[in-house]
C-alpha positions in Angstrom: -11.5 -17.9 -16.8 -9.0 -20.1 -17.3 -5.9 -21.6 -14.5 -2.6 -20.5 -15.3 -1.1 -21.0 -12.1 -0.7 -22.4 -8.7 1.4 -20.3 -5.9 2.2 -22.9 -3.2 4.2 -19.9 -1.0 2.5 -16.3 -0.5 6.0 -14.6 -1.4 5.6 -16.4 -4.7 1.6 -15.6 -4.5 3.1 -12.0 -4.3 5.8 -11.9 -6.9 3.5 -12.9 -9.5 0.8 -10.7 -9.0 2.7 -7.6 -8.7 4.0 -9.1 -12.8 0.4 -9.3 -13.7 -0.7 -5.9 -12.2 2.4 -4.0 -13.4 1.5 -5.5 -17.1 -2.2 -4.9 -17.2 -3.3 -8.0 -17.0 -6.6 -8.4 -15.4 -6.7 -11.7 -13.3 -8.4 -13.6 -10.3 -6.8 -15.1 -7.4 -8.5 -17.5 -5.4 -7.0 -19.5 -2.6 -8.0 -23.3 -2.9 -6.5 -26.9 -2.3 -4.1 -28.7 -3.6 -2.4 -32.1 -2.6 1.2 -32.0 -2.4 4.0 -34.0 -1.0 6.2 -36.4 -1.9 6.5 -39.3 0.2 3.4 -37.9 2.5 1.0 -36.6 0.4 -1.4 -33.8 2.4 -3.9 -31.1 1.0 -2.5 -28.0 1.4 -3.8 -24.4 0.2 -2.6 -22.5 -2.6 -3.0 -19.2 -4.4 -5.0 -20.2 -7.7 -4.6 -17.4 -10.7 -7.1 -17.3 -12.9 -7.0 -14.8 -16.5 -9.5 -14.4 -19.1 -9.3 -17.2 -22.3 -7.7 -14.0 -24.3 -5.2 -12.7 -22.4 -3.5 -16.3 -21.7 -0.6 -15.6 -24.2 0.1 -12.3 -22.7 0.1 -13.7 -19.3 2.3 -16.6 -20.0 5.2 -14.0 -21.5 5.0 -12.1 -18.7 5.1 -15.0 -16.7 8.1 -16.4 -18.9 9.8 -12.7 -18.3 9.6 -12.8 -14.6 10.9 -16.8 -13.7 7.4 -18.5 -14.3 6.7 -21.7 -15.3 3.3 -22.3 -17.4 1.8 -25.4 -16.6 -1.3 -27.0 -18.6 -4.1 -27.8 -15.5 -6.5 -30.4 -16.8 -10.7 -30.0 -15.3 
């Protein structure tokens, strides 16, 4: 499965899977860690969405339709 995005807030964690359950979009969620911070970096925990390689297009449009950014994650 491939990363499509990071939800640093559970309201946002929320938002976005209600999108990709209301589409049909079959997806993981994970929680994990992240650093973030500007000045004071720190390791925090996020809400890591995972789709399958084939539905990444999909996802990202519905991602577009609903206020989300697509990011490219590198391994």
């Amino acid at each position: 499965m491939d990363l499509i995005y990071i939800a640093k807030k559970l309201k946002e964690a929320l938002r976005l899977e209600s999108a990709l359950t209301e589409s049909g979009i079959e997806y993981a969620v994970e929680p994990d860690k992240y650093s973030g911070g500007v000045l004071f970096m720190s390791e925090r925990i996020g809400a890591f969405f995972y789709v399958l390689p084939e539905s990444i297009e999909q996802a990202r449009e519905i991602m577009r339709q609903h206020g989300f950014k697509f990011q490219e994650w590198q391994a």
